[in-house]
PyMOL commands that place a pseudoatom at each C-alpha (Angstrom):
pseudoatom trace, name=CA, resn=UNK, resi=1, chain=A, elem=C, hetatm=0, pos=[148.111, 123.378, 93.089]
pseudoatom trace, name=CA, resn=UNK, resi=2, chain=A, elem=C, hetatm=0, pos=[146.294, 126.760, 95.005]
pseudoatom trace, name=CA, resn=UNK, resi=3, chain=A, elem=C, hetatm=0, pos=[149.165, 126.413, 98.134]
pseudoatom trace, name=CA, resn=UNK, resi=4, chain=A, elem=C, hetatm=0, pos=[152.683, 126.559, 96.247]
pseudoatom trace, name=CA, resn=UNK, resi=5, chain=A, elem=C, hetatm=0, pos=[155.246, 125.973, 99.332]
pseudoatom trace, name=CA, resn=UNK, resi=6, chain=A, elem=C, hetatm=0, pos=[158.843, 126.445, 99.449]
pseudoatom trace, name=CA, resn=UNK, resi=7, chain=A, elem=C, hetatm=0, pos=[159.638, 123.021, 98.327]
pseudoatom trace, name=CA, resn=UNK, resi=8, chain=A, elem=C, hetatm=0, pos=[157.669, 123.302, 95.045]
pseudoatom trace, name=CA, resn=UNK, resi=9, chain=A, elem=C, hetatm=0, pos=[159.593, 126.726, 94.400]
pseudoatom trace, name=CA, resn=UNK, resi=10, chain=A, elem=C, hetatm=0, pos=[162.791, 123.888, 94.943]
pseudoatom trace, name=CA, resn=UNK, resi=11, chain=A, elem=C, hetatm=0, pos=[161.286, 121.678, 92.729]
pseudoatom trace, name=CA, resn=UNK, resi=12, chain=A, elem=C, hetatm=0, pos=[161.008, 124.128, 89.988]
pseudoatom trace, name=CA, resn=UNK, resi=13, chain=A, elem=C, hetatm=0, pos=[164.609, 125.226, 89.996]
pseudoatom trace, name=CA, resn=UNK, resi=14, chain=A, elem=C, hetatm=0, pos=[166.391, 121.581, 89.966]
pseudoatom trace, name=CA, resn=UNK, resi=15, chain=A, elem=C, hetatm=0, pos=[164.031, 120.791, 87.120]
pseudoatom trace, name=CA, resn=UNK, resi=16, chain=A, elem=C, hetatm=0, pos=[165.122, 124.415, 85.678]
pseudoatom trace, name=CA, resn=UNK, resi=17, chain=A, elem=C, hetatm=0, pos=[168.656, 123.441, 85.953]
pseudoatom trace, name=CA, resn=UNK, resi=18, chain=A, elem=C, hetatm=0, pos=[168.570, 120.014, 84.564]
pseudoatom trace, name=CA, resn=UNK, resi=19, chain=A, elem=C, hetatm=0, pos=[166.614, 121.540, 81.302]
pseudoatom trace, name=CA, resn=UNK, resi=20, chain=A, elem=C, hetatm=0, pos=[169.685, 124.302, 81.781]
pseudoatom trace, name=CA, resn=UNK, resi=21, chain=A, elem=C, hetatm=0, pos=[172.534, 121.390, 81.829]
pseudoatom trace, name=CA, resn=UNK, resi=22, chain=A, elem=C, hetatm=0, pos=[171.265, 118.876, 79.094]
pseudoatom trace, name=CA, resn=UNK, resi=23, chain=A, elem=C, hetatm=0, pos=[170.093, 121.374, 76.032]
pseudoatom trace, name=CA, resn=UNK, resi=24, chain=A, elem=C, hetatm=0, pos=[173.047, 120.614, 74.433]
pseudoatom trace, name=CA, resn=UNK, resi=25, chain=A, elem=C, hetatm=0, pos=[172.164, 116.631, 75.143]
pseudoatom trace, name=CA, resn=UNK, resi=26, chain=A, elem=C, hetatm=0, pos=[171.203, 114.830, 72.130]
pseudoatom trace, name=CA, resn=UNK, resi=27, chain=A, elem=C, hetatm=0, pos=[169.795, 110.713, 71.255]
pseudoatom trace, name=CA, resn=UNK, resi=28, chain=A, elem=C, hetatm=0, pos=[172.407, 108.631, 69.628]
pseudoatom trace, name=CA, resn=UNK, resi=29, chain=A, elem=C, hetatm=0, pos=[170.934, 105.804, 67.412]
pseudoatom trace, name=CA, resn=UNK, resi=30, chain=A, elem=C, hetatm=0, pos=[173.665, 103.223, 66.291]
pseudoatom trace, name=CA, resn=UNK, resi=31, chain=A, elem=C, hetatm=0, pos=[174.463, 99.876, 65.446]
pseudoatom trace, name=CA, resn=UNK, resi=32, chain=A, elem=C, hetatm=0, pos=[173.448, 97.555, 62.990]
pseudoatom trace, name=CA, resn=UNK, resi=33, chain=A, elem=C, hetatm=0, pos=[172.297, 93.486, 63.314]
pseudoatom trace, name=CA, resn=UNK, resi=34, chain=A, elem=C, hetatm=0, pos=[170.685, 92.498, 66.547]
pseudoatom trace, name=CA, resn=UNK, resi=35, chain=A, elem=C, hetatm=0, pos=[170.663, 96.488, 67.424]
pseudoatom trace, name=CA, resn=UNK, resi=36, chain=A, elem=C, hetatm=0, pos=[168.031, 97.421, 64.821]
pseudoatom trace, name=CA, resn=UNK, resi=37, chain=A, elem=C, hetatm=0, pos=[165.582, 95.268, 65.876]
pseudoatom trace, name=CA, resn=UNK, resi=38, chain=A, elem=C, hetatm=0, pos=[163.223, 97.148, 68.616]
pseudoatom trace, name=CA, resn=UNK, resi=39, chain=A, elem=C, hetatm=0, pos=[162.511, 95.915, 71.553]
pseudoatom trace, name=CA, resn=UNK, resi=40, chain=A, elem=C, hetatm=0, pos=[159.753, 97.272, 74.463]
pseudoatom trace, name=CA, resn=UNK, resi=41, chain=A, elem=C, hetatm=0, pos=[160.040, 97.718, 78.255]
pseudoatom trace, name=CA, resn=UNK, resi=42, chain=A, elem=C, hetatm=0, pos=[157.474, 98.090, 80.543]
pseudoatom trace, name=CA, resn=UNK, resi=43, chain=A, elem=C, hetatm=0, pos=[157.052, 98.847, 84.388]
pseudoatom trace, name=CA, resn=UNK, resi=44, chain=A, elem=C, hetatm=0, pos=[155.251, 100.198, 86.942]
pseudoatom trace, name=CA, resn=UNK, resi=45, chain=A, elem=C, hetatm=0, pos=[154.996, 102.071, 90.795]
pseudoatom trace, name=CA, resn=UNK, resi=46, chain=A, elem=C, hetatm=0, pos=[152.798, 99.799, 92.490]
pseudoatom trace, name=CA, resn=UNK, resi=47, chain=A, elem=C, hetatm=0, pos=[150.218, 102.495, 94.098]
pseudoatom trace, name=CA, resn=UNK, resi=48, chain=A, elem=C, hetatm=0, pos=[152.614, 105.517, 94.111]
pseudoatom trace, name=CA, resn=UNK, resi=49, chain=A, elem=C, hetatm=0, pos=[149.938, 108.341, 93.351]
pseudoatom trace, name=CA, resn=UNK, resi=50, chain=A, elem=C, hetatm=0, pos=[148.188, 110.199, 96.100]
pseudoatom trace, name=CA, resn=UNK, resi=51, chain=A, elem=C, hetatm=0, pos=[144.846, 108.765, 95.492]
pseudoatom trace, name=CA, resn=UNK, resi=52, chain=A, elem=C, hetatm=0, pos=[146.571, 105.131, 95.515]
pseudoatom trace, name=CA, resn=UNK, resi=53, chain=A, elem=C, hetatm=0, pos=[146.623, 104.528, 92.023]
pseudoatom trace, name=CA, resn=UNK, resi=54, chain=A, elem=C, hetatm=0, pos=[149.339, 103.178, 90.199]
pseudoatom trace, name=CA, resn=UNK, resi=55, chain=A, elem=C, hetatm=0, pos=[152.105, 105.242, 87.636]
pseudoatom trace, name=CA, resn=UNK, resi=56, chain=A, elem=C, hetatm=0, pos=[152.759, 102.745, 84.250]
pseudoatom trace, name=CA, resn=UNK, resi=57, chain=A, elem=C, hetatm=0, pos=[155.598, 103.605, 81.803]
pseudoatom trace, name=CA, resn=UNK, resi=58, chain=A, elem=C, hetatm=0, pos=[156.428, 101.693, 78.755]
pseudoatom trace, name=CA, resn=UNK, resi=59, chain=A, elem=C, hetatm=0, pos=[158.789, 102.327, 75.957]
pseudoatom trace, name=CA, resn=UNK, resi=60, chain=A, elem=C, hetatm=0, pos=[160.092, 101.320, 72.978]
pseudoatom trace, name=CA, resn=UNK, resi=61, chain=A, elem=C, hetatm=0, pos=[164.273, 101.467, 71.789]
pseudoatom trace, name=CA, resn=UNK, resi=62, chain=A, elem=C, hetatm=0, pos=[165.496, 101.068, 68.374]
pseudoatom trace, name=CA, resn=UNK, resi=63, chain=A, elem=C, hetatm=0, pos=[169.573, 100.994, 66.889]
pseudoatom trace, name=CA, resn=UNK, resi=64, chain=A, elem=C, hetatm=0, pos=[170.538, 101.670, 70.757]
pseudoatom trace, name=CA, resn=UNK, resi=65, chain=A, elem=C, hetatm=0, pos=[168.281, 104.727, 70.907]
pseudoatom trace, name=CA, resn=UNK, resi=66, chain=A, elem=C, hetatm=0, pos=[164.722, 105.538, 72.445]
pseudoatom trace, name=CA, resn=UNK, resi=67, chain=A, elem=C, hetatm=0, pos=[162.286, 105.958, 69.870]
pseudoatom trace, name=CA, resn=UNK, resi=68, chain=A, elem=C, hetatm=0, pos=[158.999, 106.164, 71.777]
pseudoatom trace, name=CA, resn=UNK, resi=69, chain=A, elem=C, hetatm=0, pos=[157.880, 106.295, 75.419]
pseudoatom trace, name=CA, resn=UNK, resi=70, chain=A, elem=C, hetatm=0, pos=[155.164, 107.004, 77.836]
pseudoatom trace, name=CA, resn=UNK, resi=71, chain=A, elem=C, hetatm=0, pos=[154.355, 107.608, 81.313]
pseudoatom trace, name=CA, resn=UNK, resi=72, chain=A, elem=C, hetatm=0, pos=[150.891, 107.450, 82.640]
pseudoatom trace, name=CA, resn=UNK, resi=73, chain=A, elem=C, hetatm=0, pos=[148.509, 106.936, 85.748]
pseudoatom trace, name=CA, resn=UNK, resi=74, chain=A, elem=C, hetatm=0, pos=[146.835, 104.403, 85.626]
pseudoatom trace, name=CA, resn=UNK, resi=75, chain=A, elem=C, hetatm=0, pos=[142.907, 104.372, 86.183]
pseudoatom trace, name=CA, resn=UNK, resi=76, chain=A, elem=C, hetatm=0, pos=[141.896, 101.559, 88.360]
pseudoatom trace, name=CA, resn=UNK, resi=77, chain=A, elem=C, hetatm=0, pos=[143.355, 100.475, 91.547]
pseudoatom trace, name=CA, resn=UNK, resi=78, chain=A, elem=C, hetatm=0, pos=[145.827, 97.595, 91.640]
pseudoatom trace, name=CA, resn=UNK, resi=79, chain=A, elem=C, hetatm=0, pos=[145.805, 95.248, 94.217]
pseudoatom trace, name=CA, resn=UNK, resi=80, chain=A, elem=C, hetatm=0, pos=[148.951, 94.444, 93.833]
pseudoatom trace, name=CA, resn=UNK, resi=81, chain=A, elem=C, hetatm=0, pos=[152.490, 95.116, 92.261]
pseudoatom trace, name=CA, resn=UNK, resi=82, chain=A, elem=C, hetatm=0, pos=[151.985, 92.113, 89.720]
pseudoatom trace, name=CA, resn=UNK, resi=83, chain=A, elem=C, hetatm=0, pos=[148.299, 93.382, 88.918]
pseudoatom trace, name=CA, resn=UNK, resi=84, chain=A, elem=C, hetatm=0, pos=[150.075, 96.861, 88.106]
pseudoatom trace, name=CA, resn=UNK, resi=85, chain=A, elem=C, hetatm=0, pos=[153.351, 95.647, 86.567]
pseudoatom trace, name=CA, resn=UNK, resi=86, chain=A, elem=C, hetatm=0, pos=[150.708, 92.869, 84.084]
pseudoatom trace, name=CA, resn=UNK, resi=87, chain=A, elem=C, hetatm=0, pos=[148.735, 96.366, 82.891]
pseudoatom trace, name=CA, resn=UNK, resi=88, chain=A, elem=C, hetatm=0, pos=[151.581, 98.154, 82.253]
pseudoatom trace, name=CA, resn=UNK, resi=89, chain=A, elem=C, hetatm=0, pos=[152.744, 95.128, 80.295]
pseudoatom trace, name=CA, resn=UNK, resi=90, chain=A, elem=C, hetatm=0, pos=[149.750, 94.917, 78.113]
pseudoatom trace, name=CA, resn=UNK, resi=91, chain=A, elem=C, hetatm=0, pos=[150.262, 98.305, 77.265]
pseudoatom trace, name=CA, resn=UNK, resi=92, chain=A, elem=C, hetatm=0, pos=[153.630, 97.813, 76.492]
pseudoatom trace, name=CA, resn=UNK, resi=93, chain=A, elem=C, hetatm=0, pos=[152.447, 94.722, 73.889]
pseudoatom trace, name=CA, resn=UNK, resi=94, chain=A, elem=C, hetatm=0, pos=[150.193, 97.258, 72.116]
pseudoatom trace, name=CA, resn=UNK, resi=95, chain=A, elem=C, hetatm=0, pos=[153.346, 99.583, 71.342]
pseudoatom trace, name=CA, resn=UNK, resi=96, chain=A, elem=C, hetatm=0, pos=[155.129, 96.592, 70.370]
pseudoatom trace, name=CA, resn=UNK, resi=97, chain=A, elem=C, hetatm=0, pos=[152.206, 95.623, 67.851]
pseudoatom trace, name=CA, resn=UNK, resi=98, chain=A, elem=C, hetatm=0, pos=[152.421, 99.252, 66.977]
pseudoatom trace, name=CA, resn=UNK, resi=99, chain=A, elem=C, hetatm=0, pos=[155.777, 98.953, 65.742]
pseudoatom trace, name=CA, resn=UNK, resi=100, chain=A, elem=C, hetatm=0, pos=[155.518, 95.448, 64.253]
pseudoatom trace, name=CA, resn=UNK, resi=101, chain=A, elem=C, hetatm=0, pos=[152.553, 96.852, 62.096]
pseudoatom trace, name=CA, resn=UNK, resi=102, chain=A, elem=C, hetatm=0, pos=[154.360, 100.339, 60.881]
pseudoatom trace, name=CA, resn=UNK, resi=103, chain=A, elem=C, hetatm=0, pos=[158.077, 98.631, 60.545]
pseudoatom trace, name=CA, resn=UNK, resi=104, chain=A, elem=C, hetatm=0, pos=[156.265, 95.420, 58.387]
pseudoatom trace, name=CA, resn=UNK, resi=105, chain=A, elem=C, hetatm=0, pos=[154.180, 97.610, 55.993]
pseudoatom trace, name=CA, resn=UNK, resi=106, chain=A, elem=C, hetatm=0, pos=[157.781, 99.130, 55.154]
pseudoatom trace, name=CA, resn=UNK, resi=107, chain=A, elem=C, hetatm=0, pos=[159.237, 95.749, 54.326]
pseudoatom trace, name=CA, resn=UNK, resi=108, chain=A, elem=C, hetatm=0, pos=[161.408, 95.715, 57.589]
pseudoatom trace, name=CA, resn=UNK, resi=109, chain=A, elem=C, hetatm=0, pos=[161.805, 91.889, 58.310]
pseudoatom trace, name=CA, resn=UNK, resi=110, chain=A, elem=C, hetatm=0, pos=[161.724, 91.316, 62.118]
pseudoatom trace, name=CA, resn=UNK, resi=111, chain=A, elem=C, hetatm=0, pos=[161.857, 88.549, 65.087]
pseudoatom trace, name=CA, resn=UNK, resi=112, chain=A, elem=C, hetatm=0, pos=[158.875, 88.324, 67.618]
pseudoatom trace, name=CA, resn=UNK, resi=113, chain=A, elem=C, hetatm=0, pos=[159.468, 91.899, 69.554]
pseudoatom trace, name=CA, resn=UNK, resi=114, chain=A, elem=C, hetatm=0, pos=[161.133, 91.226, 73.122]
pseudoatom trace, name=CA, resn=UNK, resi=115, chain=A, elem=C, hetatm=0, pos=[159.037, 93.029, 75.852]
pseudoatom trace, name=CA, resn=UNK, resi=116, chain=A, elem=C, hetatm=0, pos=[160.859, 93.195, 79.081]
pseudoatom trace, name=CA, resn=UNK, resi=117, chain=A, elem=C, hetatm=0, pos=[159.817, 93.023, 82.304]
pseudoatom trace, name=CA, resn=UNK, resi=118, chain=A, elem=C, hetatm=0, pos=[161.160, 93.068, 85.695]
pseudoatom trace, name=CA, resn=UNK, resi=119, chain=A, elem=C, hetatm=0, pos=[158.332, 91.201, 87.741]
pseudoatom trace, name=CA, resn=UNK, resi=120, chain=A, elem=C, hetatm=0, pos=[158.559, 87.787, 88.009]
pseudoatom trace, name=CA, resn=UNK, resi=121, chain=A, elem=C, hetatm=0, pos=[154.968, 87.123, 88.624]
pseudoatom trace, name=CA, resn=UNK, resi=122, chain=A, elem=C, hetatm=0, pos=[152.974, 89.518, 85.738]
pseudoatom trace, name=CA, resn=UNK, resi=123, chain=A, elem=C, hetatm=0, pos=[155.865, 87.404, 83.114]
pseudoatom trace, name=CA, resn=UNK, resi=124, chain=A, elem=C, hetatm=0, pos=[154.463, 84.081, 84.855]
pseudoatom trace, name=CA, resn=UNK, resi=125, chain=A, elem=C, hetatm=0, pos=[150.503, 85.838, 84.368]
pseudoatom trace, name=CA, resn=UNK, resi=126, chain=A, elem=C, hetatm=0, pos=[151.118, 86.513, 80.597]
pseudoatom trace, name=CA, resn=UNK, resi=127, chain=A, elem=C, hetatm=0, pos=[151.991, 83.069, 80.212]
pseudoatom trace, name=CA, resn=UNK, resi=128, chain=A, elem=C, hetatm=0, pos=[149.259, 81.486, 81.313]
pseudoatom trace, name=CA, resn=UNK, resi=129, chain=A, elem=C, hetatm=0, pos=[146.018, 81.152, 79.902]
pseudoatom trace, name=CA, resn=UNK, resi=130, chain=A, elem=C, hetatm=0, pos=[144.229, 79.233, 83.138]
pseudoatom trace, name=CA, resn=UNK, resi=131, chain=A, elem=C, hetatm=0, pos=[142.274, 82.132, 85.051]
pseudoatom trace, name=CA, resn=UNK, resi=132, chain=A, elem=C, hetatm=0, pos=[143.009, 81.905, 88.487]
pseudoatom trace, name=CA, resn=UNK, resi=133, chain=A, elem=C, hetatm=0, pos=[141.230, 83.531, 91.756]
pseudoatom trace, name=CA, resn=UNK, resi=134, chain=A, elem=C, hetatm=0, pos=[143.480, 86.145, 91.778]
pseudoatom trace, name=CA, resn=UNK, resi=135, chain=A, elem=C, hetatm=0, pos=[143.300, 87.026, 88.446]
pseudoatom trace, name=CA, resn=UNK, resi=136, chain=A, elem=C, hetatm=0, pos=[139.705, 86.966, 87.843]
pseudoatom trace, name=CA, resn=UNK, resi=137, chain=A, elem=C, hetatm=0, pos=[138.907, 90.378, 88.737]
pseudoatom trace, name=CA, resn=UNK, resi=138, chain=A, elem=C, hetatm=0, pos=[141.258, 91.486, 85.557]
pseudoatom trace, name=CA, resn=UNK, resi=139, chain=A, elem=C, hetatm=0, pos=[139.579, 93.482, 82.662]
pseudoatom trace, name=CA, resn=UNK, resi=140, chain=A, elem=C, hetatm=0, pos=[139.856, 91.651, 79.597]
pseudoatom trace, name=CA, resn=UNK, resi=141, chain=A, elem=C, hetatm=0, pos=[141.953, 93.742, 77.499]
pseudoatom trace, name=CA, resn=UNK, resi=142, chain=A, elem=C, hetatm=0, pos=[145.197, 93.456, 80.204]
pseudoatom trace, name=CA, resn=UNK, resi=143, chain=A, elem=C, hetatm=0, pos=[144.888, 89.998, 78.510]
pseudoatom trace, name=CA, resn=UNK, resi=144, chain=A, elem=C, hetatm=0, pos=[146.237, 91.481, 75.397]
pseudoatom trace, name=CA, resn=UNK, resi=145, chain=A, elem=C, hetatm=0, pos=[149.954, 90.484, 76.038]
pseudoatom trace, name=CA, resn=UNK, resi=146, chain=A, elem=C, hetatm=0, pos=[148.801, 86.806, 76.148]
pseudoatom trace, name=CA, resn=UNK, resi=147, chain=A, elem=C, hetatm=0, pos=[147.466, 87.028, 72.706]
pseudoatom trace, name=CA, resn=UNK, resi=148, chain=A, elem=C, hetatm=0, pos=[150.205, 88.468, 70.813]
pseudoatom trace, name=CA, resn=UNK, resi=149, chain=A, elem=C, hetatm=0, pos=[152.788, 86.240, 72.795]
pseudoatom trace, name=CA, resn=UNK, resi=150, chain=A, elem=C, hetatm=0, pos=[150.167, 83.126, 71.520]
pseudoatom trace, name=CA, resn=UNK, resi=151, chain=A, elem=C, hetatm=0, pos=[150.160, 84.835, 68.136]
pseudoatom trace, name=CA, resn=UNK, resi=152, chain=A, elem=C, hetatm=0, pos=[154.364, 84.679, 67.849]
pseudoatom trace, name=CA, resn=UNK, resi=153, chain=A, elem=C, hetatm=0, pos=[154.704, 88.828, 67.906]
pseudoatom trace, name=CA, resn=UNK, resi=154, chain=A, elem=C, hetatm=0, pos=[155.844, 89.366, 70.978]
pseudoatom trace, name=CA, resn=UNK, resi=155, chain=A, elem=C, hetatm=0, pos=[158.409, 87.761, 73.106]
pseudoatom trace, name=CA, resn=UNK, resi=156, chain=A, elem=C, hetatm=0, pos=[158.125, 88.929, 77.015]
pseudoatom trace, name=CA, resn=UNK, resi=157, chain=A, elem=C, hetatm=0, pos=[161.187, 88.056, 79.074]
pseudoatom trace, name=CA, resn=UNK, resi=158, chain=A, elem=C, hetatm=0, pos=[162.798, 88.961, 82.174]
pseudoatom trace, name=CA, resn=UNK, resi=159, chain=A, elem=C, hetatm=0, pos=[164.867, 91.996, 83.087]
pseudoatom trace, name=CA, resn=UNK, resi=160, chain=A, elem=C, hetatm=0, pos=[166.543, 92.916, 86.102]
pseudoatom trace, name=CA, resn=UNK, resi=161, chain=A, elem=C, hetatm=0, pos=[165.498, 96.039, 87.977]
pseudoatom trace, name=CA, resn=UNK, resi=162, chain=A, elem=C, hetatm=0, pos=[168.889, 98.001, 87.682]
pseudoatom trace, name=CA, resn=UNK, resi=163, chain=A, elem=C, hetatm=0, pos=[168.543, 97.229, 83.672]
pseudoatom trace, name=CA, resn=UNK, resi=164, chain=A, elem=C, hetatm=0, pos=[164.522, 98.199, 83.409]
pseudoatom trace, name=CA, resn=UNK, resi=165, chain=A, elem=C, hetatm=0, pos=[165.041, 101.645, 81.444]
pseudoatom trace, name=CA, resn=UNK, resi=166, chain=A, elem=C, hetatm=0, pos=[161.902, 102.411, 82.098]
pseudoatom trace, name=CA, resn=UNK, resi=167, chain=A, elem=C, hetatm=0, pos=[162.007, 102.986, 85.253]
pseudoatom trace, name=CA, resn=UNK, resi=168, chain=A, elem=C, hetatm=0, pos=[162.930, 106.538, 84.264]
pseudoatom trace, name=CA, resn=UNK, resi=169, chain=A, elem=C, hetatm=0, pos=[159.218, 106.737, 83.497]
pseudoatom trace, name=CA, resn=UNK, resi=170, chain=A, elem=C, hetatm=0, pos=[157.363, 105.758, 86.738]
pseudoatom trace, name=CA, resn=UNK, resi=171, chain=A, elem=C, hetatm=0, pos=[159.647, 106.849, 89.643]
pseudoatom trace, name=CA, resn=UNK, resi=172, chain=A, elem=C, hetatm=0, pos=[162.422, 109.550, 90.418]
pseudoatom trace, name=CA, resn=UNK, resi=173, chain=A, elem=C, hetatm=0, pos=[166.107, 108.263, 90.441]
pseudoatom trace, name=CA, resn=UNK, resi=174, chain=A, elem=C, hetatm=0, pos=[169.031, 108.842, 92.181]
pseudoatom trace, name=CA, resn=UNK, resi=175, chain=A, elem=C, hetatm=0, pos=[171.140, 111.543, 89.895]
pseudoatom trace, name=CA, resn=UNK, resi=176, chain=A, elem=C, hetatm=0, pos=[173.554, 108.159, 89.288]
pseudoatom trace, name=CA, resn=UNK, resi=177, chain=A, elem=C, hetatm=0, pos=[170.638, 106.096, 88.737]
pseudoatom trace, name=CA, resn=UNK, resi=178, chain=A, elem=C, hetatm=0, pos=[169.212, 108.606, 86.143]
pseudoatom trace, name=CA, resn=UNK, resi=179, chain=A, elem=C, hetatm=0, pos=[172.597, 109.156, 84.424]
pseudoatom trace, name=CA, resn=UNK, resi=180, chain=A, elem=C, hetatm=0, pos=[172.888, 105.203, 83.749]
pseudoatom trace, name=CA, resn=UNK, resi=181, chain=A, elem=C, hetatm=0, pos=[169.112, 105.040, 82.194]
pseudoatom trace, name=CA, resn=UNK, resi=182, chain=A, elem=C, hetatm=0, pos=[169.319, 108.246, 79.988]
pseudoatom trace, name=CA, resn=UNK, resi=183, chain=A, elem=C, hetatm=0, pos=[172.074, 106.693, 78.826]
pseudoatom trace, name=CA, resn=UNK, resi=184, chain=A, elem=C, hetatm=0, pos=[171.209, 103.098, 77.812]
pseudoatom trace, name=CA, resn=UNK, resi=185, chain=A, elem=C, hetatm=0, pos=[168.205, 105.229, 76.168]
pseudoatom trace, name=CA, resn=UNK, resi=186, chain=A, elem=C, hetatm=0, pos=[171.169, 106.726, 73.953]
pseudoatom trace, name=CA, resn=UNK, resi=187, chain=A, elem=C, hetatm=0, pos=[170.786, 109.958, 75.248]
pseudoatom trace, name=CA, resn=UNK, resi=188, chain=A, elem=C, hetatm=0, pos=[174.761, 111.918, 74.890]
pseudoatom trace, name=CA, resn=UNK, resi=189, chain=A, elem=C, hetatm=0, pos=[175.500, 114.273, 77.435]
pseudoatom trace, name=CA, resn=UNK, resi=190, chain=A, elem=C, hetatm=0, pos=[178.639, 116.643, 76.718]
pseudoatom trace, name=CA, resn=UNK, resi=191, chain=A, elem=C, hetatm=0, pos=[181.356, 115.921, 78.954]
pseudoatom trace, name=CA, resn=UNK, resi=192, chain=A, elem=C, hetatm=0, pos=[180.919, 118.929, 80.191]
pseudoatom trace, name=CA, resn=UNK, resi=193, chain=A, elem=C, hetatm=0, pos=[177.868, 119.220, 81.181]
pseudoatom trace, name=CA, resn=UNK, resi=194, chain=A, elem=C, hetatm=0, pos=[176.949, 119.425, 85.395]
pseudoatom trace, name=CA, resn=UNK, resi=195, chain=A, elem=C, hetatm=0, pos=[174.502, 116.319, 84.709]
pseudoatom trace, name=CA, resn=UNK, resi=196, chain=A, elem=C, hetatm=0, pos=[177.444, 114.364, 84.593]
pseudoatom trace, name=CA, resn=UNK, resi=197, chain=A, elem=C, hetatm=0, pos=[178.334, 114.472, 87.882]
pseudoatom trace, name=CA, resn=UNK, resi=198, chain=A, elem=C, hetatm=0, pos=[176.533, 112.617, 90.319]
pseudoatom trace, name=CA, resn=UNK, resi=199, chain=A, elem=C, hetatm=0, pos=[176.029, 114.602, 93.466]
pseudoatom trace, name=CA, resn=UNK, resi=200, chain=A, elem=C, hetatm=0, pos=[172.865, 116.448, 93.116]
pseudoatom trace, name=CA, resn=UNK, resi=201, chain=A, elem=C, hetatm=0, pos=[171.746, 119.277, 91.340]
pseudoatom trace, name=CA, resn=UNK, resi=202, chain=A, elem=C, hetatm=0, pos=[170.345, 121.363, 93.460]
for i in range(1, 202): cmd.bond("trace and resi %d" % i, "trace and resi %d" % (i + 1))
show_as sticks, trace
zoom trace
């Protein structure tokens, strides 16, 4: 902004030091099987912006690696965390339909794409066709997920919150909680590196 404070200038140099620590990091794809078929996670931060809006994040892993992500506000309010977490899965169908369409027109044979989720209530939403009261107020398109699940393409199911790796996407984490994420994204930090630890950075 026009009033940089002390804490921004603090801001700056922990993000300055993590680039610093992880340039020699690098993302490890592996596996074979059950590995190399992607799958897509999807959350959200339930009116975390200033203006009340909501951060979504979605992204898609491959052979034990990250292979696409992103992080976005969203831009209409939620009225609640299911409303927020049932967008952010819709988007997260669309990059699973995304990869179904570019990994088929190479020939690579795959199962309906699992698309995880970690809210009980937007899985139970893009399972049901009925509109309800509290769903009527919806746009249209965040009733994408529902068609591709209908259509056999996507497969949403349940994660817990401590497994949602993309989480990394819509809120800040503890240095321990970010070490766990980067790496279930496949991202290798040397052994030396200060990220490793997990008191903080700054």
């Amino acid at each position: 902004g026009t009033d940089p404070r002390v804490i921004h200038l603090e801001a700056l140099v922990r993000v300055l030091k993590y680039l610093g620590n992880s340039k020699d990091a690098k993302l490890v794809y592996r596996g074979q099987g059950a590995m190399l078929q992607p799958c897509v996670y999807s959350d959200s931060d339930w009116g975390s912006e200033r203006d009340g809006l909501s951060r979504a994040g979605w992204l898609a892993k491959m052979a034990g690696g990250v292979i696409s992500w992103t992080s976005k506000k969203m831009q209409l309010v939620a009225i609640s965390s299911a409303e927020a977490e049932y967008k952010a899965l819709s988007e997260g169908a669309k990059e699973a339909l995304w990869l179904t369409n570019i990994l088929g027109e190479r020939g690579v044979p795959l199962a309906p794409i699992k698309l995880y989720c970690d809210n009980q209530s937007a899985i139970a939403l893009s399972k049901n066709p009925v509109q309800h009261y509290r769903t009527r107020h919806f746009k249209l398109a965040w009733h994408f997920v529902r068609q591709v699940q209908e259509a056999g393409e996507v497969q949403v199911e349940f994660v817990r919150s401590n497994l949602q790796d993309a989480d990394l996407l819509t809120k800040a984490l503890s240095v321990a909680n970010h070490l766990q994420a980067t790496t279930r994204l496949g991202l290798d930090l040397p052994k030396t590196s200060s990220i490793t630890r997990t008191e903080p950075l700054g």
